[in-house]
N, C-alpha and C positions, 0 to 999 in steps of 0.2 A: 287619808285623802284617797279615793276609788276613783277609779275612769269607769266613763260611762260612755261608752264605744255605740251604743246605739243614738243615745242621742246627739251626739257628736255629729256620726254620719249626717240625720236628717236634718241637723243646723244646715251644713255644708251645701244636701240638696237640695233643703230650699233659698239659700240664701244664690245658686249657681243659678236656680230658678227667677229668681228676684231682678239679679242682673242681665237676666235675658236668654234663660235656657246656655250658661256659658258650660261649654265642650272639659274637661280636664285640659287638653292642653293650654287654651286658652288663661285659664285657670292660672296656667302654670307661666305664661306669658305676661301677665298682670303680674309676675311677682310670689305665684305661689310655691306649691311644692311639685318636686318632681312627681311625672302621672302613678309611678308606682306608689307613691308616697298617698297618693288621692286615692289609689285602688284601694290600696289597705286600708283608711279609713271610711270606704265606703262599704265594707266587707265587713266592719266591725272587727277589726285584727291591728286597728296600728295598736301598737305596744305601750304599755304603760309608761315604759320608761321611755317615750319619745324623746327627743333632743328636743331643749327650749326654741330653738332656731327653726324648727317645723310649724309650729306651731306660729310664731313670726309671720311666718312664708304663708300661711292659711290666712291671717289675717291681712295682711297687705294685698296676695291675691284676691281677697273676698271683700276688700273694700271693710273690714273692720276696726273698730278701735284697736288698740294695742291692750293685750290682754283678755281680748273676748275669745279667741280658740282653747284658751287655755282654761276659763274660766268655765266654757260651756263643758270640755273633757273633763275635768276632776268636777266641777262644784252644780252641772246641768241649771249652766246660768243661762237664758240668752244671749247673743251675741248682740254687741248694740254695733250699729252703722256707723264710718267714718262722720259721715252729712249729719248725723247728730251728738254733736261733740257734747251738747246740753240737752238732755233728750226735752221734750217737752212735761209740762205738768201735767199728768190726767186727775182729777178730781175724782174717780170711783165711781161708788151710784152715788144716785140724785138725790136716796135715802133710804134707810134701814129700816123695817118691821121692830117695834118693841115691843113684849110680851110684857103682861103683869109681872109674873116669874122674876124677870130679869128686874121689871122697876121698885120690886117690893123691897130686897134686900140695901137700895139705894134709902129707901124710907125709911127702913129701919136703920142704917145707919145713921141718916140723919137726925134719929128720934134720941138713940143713944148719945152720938156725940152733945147734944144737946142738955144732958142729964148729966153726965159722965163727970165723976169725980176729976180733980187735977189730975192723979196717980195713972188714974185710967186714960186718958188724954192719948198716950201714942197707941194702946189698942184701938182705941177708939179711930182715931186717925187710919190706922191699917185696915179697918171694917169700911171705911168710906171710900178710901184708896181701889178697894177690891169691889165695891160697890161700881165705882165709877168706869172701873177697867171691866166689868163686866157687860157697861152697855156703850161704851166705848168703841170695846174691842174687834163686833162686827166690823165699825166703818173704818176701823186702821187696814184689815185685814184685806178690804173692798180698798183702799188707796194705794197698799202695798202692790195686790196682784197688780193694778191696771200699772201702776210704774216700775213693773219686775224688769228688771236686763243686770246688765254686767256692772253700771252706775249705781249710787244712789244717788237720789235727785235731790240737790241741797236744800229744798222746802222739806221733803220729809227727812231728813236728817234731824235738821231744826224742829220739827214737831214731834216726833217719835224716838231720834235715835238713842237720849238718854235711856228712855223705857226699855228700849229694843235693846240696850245693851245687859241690862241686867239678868240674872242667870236667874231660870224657872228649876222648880222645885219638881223634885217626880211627885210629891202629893199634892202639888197645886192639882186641883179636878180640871181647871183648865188647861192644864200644859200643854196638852197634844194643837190646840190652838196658837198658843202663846209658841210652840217650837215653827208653827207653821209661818207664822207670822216671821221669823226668825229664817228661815231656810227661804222666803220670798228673799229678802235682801241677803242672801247667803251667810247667816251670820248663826248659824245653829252649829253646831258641831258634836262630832261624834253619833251621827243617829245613824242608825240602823239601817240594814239594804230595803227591809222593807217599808221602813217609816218613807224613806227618802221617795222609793215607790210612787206608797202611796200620796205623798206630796204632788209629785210631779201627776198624777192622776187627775187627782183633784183641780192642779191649777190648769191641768187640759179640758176637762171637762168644763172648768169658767170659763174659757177663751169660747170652746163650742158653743156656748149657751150665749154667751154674750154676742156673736156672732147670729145667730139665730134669731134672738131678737131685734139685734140690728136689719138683718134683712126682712125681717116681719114690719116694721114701722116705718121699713123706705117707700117715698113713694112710685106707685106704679108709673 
């Protein structure tokens, strides 16, 4: 478990921003942490071994749930809002792109399973399994991001969490997706400074674009 002292900070600024351009003291008058305590996370230097009761004191000051300062330091979760105790459901996109590519080896599963001795029955089963996870897995991945915070949101629990629970393979060819998918609801462990990175990259760059489109389609 690593801190992550940069995004930490910029939770904090924009969540001080959120509540209305609030001062550190301020801050600290809601219930948070002493201003040094604010300096040094805004410097990127609070300490790894912060005291659990800091991090308290950030979320009460900041109007968060319990457990989002902490979550967003070690796990670079979102911090989710008091005001949304049950975040809402976002639905993702509206729909996914499918390639031949992707629908061919559904077909051939299907063709197999169809033929398929008894014997053969649970390979056959695991070729469809991965057939289905294959064109699936786009729009889990489009539901995950739009519902990322500190929660999981108990509709996707109930549709994915089984799956999400399961450990991926380093020779799955999908894994690097299937981990992503995993690290949206914090639930990857052990990856790398750079996987984790590139994660958080990725899922910034969806918020821009999604955002970009959004402002493309409003009207004037």
């Amino acid at each position: 478990m690593g801190a992550h002292d940069e995004f930490f900070a910029r939770m904090v600024r924009e969540r001080r921003q959120q509540l209305g351009n609030l001062t550190m003291p301020e801050v600290h008058q809601r219930g948070g942490p002493a201003v040094p305590a604010q300096q040094r996370a805004d410097r990127c230097e609070l300490s790894a071994n912060v005291r659990p009761s800091t991090f308290a004191k950030f979320d009460t000051g900041l109007g968060w749930q319990e457990g989002s300062a902490r979550a967003a330091y070690y796990d670079r979760r979102p911090p989710v809002p008091v005001e949304s105790d049950t975040p809402a459901f976002e639905p993702g996109a509206s729909s996914i792109s499918l390639s031949l590519e992707q629908l061919l080896p559904l077909l051939d599963a299907q063709r197999f399973l169809r033929t398929a001795p008894i014997a053969e029955l649970p390979n056959a089963i695991g070729k469809l399994d991965d057939a289905i996870s294959g064109i699936v897995g786009p729009f889990v991945t489009s539901v995950l991001e739009a519902n990322r915070g500190t929660q999981v949101h108990p509709l996707v629990e109930i549709a994915f969490g089984e799956s999400l629970a399961a450990p991926v393979s380093p020779d799955d060819p999908d894994a690097t997706e299937k981990l992503y998918r995993r690290w949206l609801i914090g639930r990857a462990e052990d990856l790398d400074d750079a996987l984790q990175q590139a994660f958080e990259q990725r899922f910034q760059k969806r918020n821009q674009d999604a955002a970009t489109t959004s402002r493309a389609v409003a009207p004037n």
